[in-house]
N, C-alpha and C positions, 0 to 999 in steps of 0.2 A: 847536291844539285838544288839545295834550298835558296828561296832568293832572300834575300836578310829580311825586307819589309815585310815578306808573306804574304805579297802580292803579285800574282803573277800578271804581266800582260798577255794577253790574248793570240796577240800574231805570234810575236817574238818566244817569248817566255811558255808556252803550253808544252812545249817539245821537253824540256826539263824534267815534265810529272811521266811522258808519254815514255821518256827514255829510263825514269826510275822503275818506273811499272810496266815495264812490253809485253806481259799476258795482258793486260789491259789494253793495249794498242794497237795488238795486230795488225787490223787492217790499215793503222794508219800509221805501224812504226819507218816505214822509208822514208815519208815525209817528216815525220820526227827528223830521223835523221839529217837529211837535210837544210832543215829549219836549225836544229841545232849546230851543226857544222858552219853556215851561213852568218848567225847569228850569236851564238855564243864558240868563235873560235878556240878561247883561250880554256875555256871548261872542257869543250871538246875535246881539243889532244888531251890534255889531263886524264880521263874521263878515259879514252880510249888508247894512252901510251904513244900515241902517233905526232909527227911534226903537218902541220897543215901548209902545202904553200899558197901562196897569194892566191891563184886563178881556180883553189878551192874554196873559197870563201868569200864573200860578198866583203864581210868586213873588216878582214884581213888586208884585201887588196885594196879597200876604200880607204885605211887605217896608212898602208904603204905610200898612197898618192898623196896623201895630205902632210907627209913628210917631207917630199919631194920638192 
């Protein structure tokens, strides 16, 4: 879940360290979650073995309309 720069962004990107570490994040692993899911789709299913559909994911579905 490293990001190549070794810079993380703040919104996006915190959910990364939050989802490597979850005794560290307790209180704020669902929002990990979510933040993750949202925003790193592609890591996500990896990550967690699953297929994500669109209206899981902000930018899945954003990724699909610009197809369109």
């Amino acid at each position: 879940l490293k990001v190549e720069s070794g810079w993380y962004e703040e919104d996006c990107d915190w959910c990364l360290v939050a989802i490597a570490y979850p005794d560290l994040f307790v209180k704020d692993y669902a929002q990990a979650l979510d933040t993750f899911k949202n925003w790193h789709p592609d890591r996500y299913e990896k990550w967690f073995g699953v297929t994500l559909k669109p209206e899981e994911s902000y930018l899945k579905r954003r990724q699909l309309e610009n197809k369109i």
